[in-house]
Biopython code that builds the backbone (N, CA, C, O; Angstrom):
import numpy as np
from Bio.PDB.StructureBuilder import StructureBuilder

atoms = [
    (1, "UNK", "N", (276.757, -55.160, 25.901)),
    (1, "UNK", "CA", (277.925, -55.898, 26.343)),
    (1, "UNK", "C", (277.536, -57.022, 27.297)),
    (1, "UNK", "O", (277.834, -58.212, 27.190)),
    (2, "UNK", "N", (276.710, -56.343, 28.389)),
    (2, "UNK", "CA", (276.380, -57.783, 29.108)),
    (2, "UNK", "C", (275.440, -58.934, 28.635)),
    (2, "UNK", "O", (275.178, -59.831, 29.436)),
    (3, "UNK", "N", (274.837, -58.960, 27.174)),
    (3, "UNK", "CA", (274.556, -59.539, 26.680)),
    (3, "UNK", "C", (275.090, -60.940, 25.743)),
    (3, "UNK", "O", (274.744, -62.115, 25.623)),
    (4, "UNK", "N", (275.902, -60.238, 25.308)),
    (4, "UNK", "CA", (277.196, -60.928, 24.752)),
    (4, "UNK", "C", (278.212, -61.664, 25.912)),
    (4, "UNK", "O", (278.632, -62.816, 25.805)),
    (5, "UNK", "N", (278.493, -60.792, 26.981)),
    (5, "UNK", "CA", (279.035, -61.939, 28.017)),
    (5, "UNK", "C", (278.573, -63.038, 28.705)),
    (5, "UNK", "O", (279.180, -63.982, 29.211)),
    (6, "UNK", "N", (276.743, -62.611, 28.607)),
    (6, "UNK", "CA", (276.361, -63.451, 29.622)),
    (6, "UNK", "C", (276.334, -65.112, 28.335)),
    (6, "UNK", "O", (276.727, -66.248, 28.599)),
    (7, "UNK", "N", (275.721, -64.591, 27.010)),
    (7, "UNK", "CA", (275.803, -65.569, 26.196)),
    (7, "UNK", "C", (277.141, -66.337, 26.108)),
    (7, "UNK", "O", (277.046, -67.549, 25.913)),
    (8, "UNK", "N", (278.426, -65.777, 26.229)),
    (8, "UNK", "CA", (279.424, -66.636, 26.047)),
    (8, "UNK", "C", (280.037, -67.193, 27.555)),
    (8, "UNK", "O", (281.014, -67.939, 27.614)),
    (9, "UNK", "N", (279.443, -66.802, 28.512)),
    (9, "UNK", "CA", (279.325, -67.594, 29.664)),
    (9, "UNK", "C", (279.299, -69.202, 29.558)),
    (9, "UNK", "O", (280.068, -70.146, 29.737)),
    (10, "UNK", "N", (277.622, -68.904, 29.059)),
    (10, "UNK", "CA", (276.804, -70.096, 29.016)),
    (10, "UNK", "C", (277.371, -71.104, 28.349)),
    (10, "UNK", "O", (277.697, -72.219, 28.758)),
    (11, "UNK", "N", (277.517, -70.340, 26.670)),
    (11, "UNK", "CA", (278.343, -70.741, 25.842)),
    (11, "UNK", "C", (279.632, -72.118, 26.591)),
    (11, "UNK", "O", (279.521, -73.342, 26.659)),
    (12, "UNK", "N", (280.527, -71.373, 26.942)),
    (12, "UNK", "CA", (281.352, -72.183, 27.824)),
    (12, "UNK", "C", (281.184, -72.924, 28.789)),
    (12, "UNK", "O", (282.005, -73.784, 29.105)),
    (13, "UNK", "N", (279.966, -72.683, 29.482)),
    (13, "UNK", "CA", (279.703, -73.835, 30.360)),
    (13, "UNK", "C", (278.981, -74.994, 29.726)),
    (13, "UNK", "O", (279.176, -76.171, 30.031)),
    (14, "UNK", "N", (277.946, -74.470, 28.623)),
    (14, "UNK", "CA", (277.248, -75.720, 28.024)),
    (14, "UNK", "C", (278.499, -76.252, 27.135)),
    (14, "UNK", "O", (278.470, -77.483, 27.155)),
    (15, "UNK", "N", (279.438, -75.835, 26.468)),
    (15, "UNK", "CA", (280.285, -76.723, 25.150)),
    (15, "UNK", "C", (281.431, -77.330, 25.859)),
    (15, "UNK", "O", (281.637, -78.497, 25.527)),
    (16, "UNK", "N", (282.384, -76.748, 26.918)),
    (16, "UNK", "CA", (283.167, -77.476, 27.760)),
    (16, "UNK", "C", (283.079, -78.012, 29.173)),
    (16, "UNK", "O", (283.897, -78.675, 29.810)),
    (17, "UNK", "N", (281.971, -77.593, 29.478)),
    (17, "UNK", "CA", (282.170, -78.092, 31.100)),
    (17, "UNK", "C", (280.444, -79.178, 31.018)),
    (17, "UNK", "O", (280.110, -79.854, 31.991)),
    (18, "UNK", "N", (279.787, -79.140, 30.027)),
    (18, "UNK", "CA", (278.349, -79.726, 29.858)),
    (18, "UNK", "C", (277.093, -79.342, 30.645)),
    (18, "UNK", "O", (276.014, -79.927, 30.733)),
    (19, "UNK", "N", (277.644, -77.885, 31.343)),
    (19, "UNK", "CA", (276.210, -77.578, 32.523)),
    (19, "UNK", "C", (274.829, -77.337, 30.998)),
    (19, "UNK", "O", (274.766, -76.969, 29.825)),
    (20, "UNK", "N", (273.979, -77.852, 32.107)),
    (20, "UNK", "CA", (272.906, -77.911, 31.637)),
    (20, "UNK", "C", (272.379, -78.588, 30.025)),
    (20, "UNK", "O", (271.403, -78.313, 29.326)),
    (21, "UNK", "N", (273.303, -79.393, 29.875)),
    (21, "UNK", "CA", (273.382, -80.720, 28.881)),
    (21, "UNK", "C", (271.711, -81.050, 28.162)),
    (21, "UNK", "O", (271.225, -81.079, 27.032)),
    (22, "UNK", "N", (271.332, -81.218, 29.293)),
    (22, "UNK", "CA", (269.974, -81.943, 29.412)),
    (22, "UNK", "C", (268.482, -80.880, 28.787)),
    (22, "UNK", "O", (267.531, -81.206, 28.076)),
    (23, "UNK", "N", (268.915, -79.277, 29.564)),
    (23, "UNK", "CA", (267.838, -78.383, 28.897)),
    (23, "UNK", "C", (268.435, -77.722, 27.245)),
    (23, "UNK", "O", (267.597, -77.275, 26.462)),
    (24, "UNK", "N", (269.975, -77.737, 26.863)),
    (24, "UNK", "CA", (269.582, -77.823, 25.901)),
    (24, "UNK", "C", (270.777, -76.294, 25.195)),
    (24, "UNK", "O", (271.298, -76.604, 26.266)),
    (25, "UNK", "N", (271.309, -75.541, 24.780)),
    (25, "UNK", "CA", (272.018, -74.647, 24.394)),
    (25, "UNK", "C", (271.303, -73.154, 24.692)),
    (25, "UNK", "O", (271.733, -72.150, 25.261)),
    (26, "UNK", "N", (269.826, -73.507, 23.956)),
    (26, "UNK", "CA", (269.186, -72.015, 24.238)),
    (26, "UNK", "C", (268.797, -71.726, 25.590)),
    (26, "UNK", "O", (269.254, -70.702, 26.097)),
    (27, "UNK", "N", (268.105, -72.388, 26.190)),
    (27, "UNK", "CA", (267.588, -72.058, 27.640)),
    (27, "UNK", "C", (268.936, -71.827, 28.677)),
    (27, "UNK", "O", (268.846, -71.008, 29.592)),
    (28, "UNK", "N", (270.501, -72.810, 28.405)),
    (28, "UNK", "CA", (271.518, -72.592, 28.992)),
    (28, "UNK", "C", (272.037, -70.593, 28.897)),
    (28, "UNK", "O", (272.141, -69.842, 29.866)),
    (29, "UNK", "N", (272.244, -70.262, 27.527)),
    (29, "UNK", "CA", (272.267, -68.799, 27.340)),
    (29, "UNK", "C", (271.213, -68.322, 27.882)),
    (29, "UNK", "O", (271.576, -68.260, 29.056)),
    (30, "UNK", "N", (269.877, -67.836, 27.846)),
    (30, "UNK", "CA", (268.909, -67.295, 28.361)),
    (30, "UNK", "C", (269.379, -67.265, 29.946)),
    (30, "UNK", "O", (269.378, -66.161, 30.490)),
    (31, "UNK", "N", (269.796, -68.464, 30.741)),
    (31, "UNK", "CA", (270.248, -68.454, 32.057)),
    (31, "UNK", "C", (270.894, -67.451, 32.170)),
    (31, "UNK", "O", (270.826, -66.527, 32.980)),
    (32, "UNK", "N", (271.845, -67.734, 30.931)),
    (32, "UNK", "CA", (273.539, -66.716, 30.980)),
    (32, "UNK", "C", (273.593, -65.232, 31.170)),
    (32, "UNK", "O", (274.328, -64.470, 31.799)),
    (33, "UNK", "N", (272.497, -65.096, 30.359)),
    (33, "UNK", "CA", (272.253, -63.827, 29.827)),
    (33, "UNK", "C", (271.563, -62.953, 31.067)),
    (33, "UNK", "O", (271.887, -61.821, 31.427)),
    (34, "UNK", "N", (270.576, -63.756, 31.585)),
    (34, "UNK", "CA", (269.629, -62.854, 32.790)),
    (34, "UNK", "C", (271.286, -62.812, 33.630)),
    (34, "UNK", "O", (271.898, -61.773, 33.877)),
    (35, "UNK", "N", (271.694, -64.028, 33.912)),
    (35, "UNK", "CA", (273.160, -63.345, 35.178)),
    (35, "UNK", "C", (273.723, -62.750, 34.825)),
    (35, "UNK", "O", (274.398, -62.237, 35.717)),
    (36, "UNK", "N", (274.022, -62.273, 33.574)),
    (36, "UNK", "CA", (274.868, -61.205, 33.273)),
    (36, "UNK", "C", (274.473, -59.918, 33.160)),
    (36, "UNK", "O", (275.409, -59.126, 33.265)),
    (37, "UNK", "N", (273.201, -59.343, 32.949)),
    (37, "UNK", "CA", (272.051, -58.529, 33.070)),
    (37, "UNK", "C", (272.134, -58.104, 34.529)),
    (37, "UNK", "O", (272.484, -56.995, 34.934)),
    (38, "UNK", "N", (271.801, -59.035, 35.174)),
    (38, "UNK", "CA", (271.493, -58.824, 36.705)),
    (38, "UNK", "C", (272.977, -58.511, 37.483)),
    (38, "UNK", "O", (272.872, -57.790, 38.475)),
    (39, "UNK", "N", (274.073, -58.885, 37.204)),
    (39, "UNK", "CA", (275.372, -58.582, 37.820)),
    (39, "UNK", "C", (276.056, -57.487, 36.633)),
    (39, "UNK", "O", (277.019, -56.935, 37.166)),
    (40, "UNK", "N", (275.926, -57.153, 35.649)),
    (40, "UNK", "CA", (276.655, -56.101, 35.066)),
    (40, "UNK", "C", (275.734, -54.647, 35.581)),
    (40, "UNK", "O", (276.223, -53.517, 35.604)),
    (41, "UNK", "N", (274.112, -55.037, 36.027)),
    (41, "UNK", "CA", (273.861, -53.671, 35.850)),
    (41, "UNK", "C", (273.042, -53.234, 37.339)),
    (41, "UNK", "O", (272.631, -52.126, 37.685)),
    (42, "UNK", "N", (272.988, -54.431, 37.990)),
    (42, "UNK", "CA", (272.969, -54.170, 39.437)),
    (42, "UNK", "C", (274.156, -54.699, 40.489)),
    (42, "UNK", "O", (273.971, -54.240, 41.616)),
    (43, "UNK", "N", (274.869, -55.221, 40.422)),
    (43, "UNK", "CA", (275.882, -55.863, 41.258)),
    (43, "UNK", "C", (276.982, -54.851, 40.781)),
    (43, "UNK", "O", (277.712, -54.238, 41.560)),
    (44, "UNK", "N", (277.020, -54.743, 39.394)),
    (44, "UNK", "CA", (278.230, -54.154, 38.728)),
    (44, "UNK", "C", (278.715, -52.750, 39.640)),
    (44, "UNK", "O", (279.876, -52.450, 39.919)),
    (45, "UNK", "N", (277.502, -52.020, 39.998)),
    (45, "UNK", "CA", (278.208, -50.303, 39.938)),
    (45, "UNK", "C", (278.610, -50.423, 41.289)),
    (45, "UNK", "O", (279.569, -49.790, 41.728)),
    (46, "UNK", "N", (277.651, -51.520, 42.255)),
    (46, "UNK", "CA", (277.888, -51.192, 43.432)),
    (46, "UNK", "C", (279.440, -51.665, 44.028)),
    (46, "UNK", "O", (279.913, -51.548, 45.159)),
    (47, "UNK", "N", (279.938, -52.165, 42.948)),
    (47, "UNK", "CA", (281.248, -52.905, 43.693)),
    (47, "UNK", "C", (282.328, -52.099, 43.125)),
    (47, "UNK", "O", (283.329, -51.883, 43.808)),
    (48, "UNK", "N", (282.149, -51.328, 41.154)),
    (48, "UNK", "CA", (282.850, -50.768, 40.511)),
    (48, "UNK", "C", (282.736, -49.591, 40.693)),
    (48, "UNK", "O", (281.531, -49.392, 40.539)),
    (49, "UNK", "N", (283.433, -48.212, 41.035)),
    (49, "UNK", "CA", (282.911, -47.268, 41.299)),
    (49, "UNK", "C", (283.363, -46.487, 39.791)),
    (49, "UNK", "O", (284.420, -46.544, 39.163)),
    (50, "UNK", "N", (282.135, -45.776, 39.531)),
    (50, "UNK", "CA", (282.225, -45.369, 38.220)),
    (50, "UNK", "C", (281.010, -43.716, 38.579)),
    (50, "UNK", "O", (280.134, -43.368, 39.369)),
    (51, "UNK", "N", (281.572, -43.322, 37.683)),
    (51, "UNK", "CA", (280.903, -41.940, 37.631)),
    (51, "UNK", "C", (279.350, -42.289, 37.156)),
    (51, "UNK", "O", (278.278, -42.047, 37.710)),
    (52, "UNK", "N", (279.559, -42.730, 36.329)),
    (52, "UNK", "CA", (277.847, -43.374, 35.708)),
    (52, "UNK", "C", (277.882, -44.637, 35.829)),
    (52, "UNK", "O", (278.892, -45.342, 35.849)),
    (53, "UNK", "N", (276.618, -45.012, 35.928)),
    (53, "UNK", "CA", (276.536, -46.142, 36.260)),
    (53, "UNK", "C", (276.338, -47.002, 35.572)),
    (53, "UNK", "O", (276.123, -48.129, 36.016)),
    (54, "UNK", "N", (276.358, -46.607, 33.728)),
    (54, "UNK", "CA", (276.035, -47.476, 32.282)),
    (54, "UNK", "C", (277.415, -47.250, 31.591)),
    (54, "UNK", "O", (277.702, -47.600, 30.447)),
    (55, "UNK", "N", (278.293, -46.545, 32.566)),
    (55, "UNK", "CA", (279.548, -46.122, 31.370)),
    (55, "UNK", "C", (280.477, -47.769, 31.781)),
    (55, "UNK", "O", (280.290, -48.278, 32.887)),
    (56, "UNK", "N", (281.267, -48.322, 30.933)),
    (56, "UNK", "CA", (281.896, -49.234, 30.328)),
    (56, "UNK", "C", (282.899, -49.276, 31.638)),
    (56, "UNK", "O", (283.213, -48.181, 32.103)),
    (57, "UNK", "N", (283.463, -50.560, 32.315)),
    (57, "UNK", "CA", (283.977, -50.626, 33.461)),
    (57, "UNK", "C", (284.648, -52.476, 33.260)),
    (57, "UNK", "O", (284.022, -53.532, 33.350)),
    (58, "UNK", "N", (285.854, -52.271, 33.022)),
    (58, "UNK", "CA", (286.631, -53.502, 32.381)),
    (58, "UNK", "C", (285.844, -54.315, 34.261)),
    (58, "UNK", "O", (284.931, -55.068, 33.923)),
    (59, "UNK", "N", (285.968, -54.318, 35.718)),
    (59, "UNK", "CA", (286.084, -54.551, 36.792)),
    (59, "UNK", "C", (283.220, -55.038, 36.639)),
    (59, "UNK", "O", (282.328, -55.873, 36.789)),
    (60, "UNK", "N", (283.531, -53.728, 36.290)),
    (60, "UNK", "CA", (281.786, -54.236, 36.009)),
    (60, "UNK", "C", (281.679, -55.378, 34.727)),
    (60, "UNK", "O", (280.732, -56.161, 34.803)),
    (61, "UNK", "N", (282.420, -55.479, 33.792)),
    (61, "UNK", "CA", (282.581, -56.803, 32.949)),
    (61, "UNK", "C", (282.530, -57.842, 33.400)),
    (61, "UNK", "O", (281.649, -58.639, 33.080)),
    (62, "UNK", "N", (283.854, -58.217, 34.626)),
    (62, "UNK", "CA", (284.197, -58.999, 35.406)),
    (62, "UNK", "C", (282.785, -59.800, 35.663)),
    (62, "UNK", "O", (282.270, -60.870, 35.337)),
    (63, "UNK", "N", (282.438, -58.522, 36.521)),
    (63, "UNK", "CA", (281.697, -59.088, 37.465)),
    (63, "UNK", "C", (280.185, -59.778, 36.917)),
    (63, "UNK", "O", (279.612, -60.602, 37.630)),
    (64, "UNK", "N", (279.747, -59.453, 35.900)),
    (64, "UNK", "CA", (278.496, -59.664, 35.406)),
    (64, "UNK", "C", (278.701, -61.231, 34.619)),
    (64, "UNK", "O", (277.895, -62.158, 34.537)),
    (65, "UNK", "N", (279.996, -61.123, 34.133)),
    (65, "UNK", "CA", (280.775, -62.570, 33.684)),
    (65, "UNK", "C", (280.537, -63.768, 34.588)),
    (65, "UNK", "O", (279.872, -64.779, 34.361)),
    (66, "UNK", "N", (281.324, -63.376, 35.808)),
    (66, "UNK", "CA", (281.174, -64.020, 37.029)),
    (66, "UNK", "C", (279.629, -64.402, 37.685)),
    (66, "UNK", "O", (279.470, -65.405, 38.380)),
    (67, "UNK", "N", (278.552, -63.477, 37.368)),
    (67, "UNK", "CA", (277.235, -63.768, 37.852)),
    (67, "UNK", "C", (276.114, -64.791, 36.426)),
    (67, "UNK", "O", (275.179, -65.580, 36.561)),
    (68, "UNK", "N", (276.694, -64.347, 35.416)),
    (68, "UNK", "CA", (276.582, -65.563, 34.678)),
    (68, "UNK", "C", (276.587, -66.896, 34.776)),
    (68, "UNK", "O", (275.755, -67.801, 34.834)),
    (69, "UNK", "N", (278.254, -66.718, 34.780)),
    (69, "UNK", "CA", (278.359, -68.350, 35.505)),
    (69, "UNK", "C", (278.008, -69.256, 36.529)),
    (69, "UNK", "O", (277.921, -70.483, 36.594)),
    (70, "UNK", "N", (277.750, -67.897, 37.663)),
    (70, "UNK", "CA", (277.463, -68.618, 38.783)),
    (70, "UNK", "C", (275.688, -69.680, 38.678)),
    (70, "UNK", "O", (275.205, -70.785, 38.924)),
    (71, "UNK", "N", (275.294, -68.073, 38.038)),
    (71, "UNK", "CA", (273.537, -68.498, 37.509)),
    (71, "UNK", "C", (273.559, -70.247, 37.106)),
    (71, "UNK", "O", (272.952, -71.130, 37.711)),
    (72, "UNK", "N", (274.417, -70.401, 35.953)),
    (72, "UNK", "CA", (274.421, -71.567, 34.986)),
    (72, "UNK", "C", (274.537, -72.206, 35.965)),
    (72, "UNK", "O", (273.636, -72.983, 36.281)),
    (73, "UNK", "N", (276.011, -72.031, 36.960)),
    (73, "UNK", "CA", (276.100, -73.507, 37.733)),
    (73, "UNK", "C", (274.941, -73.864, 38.446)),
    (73, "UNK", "O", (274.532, -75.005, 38.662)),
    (74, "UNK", "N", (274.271, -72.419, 38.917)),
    (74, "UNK", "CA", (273.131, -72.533, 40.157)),
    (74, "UNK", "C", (271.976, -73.820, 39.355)),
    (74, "UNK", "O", (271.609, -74.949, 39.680)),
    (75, "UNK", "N", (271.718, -72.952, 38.248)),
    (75, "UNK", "CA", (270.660, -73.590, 37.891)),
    (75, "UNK", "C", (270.577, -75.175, 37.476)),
    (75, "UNK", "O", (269.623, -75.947, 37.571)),
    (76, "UNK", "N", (271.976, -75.406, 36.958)),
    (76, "UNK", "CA", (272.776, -77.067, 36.352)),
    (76, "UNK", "C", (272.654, -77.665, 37.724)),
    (76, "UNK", "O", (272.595, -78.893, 37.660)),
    (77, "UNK", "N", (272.597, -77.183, 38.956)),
    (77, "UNK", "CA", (272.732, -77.899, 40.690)),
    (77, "UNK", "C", (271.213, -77.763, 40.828)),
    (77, "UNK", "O", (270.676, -78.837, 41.097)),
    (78, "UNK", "N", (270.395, -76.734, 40.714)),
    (78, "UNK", "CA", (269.219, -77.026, 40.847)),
    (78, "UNK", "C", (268.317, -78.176, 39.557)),
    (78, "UNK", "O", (267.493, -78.915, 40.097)),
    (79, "UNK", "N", (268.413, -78.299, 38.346)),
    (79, "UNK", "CA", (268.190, -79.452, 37.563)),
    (79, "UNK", "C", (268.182, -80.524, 38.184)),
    (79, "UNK", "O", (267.176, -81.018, 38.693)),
    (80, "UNK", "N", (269.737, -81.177, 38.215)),
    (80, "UNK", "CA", (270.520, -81.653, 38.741)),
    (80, "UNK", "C", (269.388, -82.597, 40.181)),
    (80, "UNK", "O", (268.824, -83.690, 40.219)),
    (81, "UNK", "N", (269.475, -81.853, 40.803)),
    (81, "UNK", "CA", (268.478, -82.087, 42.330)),
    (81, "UNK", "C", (267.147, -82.310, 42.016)),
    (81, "UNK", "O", (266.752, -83.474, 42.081)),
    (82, "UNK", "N", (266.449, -81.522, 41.721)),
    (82, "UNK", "CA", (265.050, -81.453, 41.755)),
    (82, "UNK", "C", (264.638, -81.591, 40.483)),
    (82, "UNK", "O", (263.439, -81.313, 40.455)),
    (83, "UNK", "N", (265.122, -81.943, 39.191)),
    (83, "UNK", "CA", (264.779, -82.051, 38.208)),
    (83, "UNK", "C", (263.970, -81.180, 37.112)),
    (83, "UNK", "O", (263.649, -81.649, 36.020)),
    (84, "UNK", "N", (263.635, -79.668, 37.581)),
    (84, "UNK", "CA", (262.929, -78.790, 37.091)),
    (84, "UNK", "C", (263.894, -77.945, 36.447)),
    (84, "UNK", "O", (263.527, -76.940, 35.839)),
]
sb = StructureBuilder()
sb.init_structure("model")
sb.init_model(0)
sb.init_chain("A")
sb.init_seg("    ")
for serial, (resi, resn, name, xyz) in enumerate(atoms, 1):
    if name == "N":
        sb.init_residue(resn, " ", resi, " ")
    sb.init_atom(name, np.array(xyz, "f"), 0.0, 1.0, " ", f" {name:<3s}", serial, name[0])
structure = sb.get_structure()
């Protein structure tokens, strides 16, 4: 699941908003994907309280969604600046 969110993150930031224009569709998802990885399955439990910590959590969705995007913007502001 957080695979698929973090890809349609990206998705949406590279086709309507143009982050990361310049590196390109795949490397934009790959961004997407590690923030959604990294916030569905470490950020996620600690904020969602869930009996397990891999079981399905509409609130751990959220949040891994949200660390996606943030990634993309981070990284579209770091481009952006420093050109790497």
């Amino acid at each position: 699941m957080w695979v698929a969110v973090g890809a349609l993150a990206a998705w949406i930031g590279f086709a309507f908003l143009k982050l990361n224009a310049a590196r390109g569709l795949a490397i934009s998802v790959m961004i997407g994907v590690a923030g959604a990885v990294f916030g569905g399955y470490l950020i996620g439990p600690l904020l969602a309280s869930t009996v397990h910590p891999g079981d399905f959590n509409p609130l751990s969705l959220f949040i891994a969604f949200a660390s996606a995007a943030g990634c993309v913007i981070i990284s579209n502001m770091v481009y952006r600046r420093f050109g790497v």
